[in-house]
C-alpha positions as CSV (number, residue, x, y, z in Angstrom):
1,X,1.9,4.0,-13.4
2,X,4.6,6.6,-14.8
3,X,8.0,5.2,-14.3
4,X,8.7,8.1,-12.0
5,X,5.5,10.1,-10.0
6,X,6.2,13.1,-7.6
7,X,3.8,14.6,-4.9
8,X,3.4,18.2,-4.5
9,X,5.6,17.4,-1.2
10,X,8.5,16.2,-3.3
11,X,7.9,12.8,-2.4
12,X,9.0,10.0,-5.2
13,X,7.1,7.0,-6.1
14,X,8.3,4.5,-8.8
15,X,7.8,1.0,-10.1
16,X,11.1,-0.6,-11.8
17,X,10.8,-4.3,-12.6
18,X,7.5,-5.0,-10.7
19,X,8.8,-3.7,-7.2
20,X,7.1,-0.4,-6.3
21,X,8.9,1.7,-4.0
22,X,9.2,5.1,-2.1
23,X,11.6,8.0,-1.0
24,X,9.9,10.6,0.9
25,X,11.3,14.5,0.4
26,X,14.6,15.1,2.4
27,X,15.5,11.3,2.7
28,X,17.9,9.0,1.0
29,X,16.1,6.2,2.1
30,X,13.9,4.3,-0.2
31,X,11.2,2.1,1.3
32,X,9.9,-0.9,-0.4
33,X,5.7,-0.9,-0.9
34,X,5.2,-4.1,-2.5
35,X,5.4,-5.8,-6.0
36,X,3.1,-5.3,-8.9
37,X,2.3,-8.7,-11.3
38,X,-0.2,-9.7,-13.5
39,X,-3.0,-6.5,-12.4
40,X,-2.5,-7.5,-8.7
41,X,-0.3,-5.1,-6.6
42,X,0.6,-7.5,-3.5
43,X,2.2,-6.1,-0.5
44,X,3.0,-7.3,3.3
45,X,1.5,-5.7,6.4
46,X,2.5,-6.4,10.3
47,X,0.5,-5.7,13.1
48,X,2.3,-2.6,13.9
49,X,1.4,-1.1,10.3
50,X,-2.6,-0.9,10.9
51,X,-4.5,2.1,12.0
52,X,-5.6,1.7,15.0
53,X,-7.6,4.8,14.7
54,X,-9.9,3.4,12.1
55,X,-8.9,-0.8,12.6
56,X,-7.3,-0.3,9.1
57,X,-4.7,-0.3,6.8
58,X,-3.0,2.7,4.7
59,X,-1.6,3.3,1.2
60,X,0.2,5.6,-1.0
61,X,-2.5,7.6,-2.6
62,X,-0.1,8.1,-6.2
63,X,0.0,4.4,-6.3
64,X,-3.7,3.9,-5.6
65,X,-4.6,6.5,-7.9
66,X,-2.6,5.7,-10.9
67,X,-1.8,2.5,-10.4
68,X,-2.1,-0.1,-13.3
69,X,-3.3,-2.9,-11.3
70,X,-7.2,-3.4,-10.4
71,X,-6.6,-6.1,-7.4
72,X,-5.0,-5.4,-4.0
73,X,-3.6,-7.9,-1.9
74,X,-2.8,-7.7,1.6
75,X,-0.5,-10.6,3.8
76,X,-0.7,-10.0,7.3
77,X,1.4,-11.2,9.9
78,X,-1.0,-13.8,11.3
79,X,-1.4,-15.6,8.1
80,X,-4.3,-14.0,6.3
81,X,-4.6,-12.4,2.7
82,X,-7.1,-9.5,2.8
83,X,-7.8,-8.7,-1.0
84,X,-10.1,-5.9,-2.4
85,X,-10.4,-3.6,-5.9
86,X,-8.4,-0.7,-6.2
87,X,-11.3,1.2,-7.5
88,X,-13.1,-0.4,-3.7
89,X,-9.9,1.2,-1.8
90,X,-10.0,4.9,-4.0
91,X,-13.6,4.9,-3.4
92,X,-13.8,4.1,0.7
93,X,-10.6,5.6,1.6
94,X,-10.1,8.1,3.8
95,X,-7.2,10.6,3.1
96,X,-4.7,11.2,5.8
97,X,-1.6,12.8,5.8
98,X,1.0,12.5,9.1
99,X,3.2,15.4,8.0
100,X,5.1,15.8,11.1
101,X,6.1,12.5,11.4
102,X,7.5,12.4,7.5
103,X,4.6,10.3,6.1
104,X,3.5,10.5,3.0
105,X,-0.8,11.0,1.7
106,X,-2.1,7.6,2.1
107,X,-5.6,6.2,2.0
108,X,-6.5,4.5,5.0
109,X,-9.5,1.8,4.3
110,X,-10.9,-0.6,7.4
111,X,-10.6,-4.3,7.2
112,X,-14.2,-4.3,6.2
113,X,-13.2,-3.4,2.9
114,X,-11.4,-6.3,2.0
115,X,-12.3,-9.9,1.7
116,X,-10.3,-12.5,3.9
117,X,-9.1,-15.8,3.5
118,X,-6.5,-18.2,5.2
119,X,-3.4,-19.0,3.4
120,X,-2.0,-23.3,4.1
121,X,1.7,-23.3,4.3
122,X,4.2,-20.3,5.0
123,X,3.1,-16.9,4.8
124,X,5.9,-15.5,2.3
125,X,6.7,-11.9,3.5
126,X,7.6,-9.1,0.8
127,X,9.3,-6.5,2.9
C-alpha cells in the first residue's frame, strides 16, 4: 500500500509502522483499522460492527484493494478468528457506501466467506 492513499471523497488511508489507519473527509479524528505483519492484515471486530443486513463484516475498499497483504484475519468478540484471502474478500464483496452517516466505501463479505476457528487463551483486542 502507498504510504498515503485518498478516495475521491477526500478520505485518507495510511499504513505507518504496521498500524493501518483512517481519517474520513472533514474530521480530525483518525480511527485505527488494524495492523499489517508478515502478509496478514489482522484486525478486531465487536458484535456491534457486523452487518446485520447481510450477517457480515465491512472493509475499507483502498485497503482491500491495494493492500500488500494476501491473508485477512478477523478476532471477534466471542473468541473466534475468522480468516480468509484478500483476493476471496475483493472478489465476494459487495460495495456499500453509508454516505450520510460519514462512512467511508467498504466491502461487506458474509461470514461464509471466511474460515473459523477457536482461539485457547485470551482473545487479544487491537482497537
Amino acid at each position: 500500500m502507498a504510504s498515503k492513499l485518498f478516495d475521491k471523497y477526500g478520505n485518507e488511508l495510511w499504513c505507518e509502522g504496521g498500524q493501518v489507519r483512517l481519517r474520513l473527509n472533514g474530521s480530525n479524528r483518525v480511527r485505527f483499522l488494524g495492523t499489517v505483519e508478515g502478509g496478514v492484515f489482522r484486525t478486531y471486530r465487536k458484535e456491534s460492527h457486523r452487518f446485520r443486513a447481510m450477517g457480515g463484516i465491512g472493509f475499507n475498499w483502498q485497503l482491500m484493494k491495494h493492500g500488500k497483504f494476501s491473508t485477512v484475519e478477523v478476532q471477534l468478540a466471542d473468541g473466534r478468528t475468522l480468516r480468509t484471502a484478500r483476493e476471496r474478500i475483493l472478489a465476494e464483496g459487495s460495495p456499500l457506501q453509508f454516505k450520510t452517516e460519514g462512512f467511508e466505501l467498504q466491502l461487506f463479505v458474509p461470514l461464509a466467506v471466511f474460515e473459523s476457528r477457536q482461539k485457547s487463551g485470551q482473545l487479544e483486542e487491537i482497537l
